[in-house]
Short mmCIF file of the C-alpha atoms (twelve columns), coordinates in Angstrom:
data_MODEL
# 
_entry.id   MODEL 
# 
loop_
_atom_site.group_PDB 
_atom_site.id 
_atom_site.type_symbol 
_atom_site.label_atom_id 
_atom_site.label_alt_id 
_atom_site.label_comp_id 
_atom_site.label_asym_id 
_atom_site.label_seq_id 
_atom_site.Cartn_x 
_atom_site.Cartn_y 
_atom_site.Cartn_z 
_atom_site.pdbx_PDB_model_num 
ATOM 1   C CA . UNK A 1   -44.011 -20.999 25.966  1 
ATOM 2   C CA . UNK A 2   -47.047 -19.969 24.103  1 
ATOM 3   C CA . UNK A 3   -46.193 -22.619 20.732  1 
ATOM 4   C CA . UNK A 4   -45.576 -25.038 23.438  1 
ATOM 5   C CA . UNK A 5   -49.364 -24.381 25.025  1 
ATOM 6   C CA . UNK A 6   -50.749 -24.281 21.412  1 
ATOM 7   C CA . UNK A 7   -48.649 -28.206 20.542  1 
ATOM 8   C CA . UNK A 8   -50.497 -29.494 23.793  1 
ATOM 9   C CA . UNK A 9   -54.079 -27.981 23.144  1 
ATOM 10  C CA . UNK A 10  -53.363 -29.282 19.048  1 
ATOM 11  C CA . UNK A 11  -51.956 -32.688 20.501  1 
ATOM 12  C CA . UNK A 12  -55.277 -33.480 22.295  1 
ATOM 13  C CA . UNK A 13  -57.658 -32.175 19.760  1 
ATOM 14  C CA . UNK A 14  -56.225 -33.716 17.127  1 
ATOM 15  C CA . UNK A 15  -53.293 -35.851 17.981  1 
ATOM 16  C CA . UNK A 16  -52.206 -37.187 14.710  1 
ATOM 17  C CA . UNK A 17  -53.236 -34.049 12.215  1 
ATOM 18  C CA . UNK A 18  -48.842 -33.532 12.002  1 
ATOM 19  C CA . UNK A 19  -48.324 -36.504 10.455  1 
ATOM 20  C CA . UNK A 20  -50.769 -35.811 7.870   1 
ATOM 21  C CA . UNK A 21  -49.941 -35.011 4.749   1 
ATOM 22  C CA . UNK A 22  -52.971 -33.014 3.734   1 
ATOM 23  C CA . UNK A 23  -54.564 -30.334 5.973   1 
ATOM 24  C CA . UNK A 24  -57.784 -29.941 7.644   1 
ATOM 25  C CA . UNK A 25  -58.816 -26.976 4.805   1 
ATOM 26  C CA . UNK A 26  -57.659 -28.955 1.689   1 
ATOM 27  C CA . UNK A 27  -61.109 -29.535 0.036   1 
ATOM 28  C CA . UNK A 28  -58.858 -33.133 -1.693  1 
ATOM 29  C CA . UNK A 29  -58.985 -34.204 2.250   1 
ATOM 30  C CA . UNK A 30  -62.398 -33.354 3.036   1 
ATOM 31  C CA . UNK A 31  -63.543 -34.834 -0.674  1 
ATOM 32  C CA . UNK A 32  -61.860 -37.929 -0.009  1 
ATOM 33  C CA . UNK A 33  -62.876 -38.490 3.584   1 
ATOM 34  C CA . UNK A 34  -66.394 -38.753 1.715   1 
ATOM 35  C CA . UNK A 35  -65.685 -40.814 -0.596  1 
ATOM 36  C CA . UNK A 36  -64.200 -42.888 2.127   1 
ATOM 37  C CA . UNK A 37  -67.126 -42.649 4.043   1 
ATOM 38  C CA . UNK A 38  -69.243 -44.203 1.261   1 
ATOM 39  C CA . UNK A 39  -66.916 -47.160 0.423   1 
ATOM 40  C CA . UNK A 40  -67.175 -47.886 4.219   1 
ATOM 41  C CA . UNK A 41  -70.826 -47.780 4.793   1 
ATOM 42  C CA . UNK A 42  -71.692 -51.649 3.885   1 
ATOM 43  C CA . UNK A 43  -68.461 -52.967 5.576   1 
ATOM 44  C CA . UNK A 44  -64.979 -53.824 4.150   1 
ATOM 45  C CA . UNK A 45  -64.477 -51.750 0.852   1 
ATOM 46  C CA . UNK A 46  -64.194 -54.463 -1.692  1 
ATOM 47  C CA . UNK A 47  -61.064 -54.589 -4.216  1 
ATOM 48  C CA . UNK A 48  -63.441 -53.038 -6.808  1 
ATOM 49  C CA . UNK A 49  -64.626 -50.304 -4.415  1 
ATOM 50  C CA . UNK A 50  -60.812 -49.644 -3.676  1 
ATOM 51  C CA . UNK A 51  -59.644 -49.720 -7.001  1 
ATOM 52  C CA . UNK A 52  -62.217 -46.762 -8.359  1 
ATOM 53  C CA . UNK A 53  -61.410 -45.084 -5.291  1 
ATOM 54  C CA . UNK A 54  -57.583 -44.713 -6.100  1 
ATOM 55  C CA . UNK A 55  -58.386 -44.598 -10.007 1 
ATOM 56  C CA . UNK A 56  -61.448 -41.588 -8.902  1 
ATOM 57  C CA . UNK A 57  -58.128 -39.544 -6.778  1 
ATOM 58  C CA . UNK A 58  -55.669 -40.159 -8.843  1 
ATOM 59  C CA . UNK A 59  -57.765 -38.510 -12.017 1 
ATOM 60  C CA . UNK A 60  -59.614 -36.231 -10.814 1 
ATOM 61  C CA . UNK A 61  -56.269 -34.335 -7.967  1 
ATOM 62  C CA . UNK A 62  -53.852 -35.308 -10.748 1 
ATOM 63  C CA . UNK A 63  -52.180 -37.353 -8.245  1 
ATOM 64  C CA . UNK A 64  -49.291 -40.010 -8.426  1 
ATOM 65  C CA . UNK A 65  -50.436 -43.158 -7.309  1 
ATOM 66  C CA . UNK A 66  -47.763 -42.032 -4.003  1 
ATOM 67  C CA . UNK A 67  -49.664 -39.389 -3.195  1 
ATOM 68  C CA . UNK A 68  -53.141 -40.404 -3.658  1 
ATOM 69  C CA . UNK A 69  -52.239 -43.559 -1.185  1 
ATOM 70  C CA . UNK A 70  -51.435 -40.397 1.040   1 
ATOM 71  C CA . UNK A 71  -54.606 -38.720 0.721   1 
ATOM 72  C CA . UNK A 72  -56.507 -41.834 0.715   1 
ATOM 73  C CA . UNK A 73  -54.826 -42.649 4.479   1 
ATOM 74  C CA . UNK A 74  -54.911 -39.340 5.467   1 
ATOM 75  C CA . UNK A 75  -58.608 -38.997 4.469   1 
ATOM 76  C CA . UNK A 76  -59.476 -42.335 6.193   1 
ATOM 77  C CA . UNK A 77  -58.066 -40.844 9.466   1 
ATOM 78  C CA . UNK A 78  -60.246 -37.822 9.425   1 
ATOM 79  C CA . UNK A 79  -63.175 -39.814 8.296   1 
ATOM 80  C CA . UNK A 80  -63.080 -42.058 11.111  1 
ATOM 81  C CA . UNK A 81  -62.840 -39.083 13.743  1 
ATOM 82  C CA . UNK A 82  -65.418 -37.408 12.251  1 
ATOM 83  C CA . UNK A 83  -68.806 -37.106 13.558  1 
ATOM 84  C CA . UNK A 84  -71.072 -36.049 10.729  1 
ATOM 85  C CA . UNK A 85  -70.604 -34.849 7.558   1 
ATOM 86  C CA . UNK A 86  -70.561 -31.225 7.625   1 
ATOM 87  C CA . UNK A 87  -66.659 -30.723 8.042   1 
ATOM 88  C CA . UNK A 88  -66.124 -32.366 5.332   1 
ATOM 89  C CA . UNK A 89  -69.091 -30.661 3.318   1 
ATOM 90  C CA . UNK A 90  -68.237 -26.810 4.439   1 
ATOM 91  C CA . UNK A 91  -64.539 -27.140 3.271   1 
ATOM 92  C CA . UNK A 92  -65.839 -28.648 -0.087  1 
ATOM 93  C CA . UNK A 93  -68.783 -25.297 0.001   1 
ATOM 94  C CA . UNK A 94  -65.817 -22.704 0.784   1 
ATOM 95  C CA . UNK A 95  -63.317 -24.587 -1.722  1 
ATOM 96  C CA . UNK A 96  -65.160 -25.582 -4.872  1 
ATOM 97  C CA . UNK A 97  -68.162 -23.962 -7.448  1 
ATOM 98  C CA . UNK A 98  -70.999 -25.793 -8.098  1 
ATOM 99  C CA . UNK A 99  -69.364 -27.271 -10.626 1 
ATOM 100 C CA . UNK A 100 -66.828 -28.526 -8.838  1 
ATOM 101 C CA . UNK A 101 -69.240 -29.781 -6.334  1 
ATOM 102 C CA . UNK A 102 -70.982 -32.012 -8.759  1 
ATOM 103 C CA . UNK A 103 -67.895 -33.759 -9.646  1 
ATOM 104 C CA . UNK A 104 -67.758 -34.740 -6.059  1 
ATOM 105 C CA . UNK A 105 -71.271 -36.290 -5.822  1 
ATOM 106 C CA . UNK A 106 -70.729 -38.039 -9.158  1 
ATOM 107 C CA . UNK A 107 -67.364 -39.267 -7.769  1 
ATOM 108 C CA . UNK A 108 -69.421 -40.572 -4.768  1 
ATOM 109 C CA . UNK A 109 -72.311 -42.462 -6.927  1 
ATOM 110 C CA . UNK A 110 -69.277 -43.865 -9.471  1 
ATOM 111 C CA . UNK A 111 -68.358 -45.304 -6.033  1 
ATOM 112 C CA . UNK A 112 -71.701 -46.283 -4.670  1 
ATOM 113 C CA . UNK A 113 -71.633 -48.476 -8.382  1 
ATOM 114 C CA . UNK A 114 -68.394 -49.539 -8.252  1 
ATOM 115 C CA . UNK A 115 -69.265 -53.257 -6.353  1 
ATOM 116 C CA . UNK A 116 -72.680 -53.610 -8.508  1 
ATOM 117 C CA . UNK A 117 -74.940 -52.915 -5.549  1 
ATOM 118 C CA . UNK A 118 -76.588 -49.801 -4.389  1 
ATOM 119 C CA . UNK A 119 -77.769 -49.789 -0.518  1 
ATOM 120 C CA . UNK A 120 -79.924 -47.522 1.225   1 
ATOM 121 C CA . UNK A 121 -77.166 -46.110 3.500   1 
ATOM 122 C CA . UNK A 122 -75.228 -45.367 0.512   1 
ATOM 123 C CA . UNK A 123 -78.098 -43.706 -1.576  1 
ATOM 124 C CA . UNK A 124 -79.089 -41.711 1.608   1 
ATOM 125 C CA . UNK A 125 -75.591 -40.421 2.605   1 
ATOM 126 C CA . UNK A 126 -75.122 -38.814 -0.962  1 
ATOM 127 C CA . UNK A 127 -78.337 -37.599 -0.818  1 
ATOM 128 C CA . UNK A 128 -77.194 -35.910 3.034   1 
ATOM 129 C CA . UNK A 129 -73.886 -34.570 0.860   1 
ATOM 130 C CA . UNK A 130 -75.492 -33.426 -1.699  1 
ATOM 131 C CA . UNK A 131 -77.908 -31.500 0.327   1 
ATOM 132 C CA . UNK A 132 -75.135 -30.436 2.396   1 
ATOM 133 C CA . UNK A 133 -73.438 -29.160 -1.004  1 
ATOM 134 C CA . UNK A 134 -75.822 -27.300 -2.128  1 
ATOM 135 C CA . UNK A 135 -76.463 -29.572 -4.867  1 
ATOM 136 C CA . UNK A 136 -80.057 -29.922 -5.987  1 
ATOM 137 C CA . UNK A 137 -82.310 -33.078 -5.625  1 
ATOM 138 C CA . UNK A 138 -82.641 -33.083 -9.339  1 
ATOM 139 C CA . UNK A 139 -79.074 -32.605 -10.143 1 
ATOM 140 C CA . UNK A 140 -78.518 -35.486 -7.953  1 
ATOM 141 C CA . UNK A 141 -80.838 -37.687 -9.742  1 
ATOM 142 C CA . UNK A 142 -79.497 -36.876 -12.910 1 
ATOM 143 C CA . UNK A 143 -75.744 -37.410 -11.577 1 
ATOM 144 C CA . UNK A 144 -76.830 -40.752 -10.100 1 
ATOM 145 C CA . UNK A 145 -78.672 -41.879 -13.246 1 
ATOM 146 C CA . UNK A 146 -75.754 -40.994 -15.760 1 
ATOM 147 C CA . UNK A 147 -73.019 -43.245 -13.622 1 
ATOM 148 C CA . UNK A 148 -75.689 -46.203 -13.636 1 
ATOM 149 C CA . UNK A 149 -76.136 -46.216 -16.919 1 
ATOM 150 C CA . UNK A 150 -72.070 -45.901 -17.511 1 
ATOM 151 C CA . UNK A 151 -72.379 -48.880 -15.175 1 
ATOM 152 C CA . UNK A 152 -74.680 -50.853 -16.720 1 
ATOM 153 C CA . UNK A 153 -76.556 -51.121 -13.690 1 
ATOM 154 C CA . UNK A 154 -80.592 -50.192 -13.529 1 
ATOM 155 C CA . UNK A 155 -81.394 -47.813 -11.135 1 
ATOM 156 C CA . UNK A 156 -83.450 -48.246 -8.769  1 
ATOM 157 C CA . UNK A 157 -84.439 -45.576 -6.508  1 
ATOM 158 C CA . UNK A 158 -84.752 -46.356 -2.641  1 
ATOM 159 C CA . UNK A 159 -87.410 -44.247 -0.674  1 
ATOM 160 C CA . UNK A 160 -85.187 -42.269 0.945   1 
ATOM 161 C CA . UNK A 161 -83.907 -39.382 -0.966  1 
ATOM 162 C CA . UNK A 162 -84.643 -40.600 -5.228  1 
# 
């Protein structure tokens, strides 16, 4: 009777979390749900946005291009229930070194290059991650400067965040 309470409480709160494939503490969900999040800010992800996306999962988890298309719907679910950023962010802090947490931010500004243009809402929501990550304002810079120039893009920083 009690696992029968506990379905109908984890039906409400989260009514599709079963069919996931990836759970709610696997820093590859909350990591993607980001990246998600910043391919979605300006509209439609483009082809070009989609295409680093699945090439940025694929290398980085080691995934099969199977699983990645799991983790990228699966992350897309939780990223549009999601209400802020810090879910996402505290798995990543709990999960990964700082290391590991600058590979995320440069996976999100490899994104934020991926269609050729940088917007405000994009440079400001890495900036929010980064913060969130514990990942500092000049680390970020750097990070964001290296993938432009890998881009061939010139950098230009907004006023919010450098």
């Amino acid at each position: 009777m009690l696992d029968g309470l506990r379905q109908f409480i984890a039906d409400i709160v989260a009514p599709h979390a079963g069919d996931r494939a990836f759970g709610d503490s696997d820093y590859r969900l909350a990591a993607t749900a980001l990246l998600v999040h910043v391919i979605s800010l300006d509209g439609e992800p483009t082809a070009a946005e989609q295409r680093k996306l699945h090439s940025l999962i694929e290398s980085h988890f080691g995934l099969d291009r199977g699983t990645a298309d799991r983790l990228i719907a699966d992350a897309t679910q939780v990223e549009g229930d999601a209400v802020d950023l810090y879910h996402f962010t505290s798995v990543i802090m709990r999960s990964l070194d700082e290391a590991g947490r600058k590979r995320i931010v440069q996976m999100m500004w490899e994104l934020v290059y991926a269609d050729g243009q940088v917007s405000e809402f994009e440079d400001n929501v890495v900036w929010r991650a980064s913060d969130l990550l514990g990942i500092a304002q000049r680390d970020r810079i750097d990070l964001k400067h290296a993938v432009a120039d890998r881009a061939g893009g010139q950098v230009k920083d907004s006023a919010i965040g450098g």
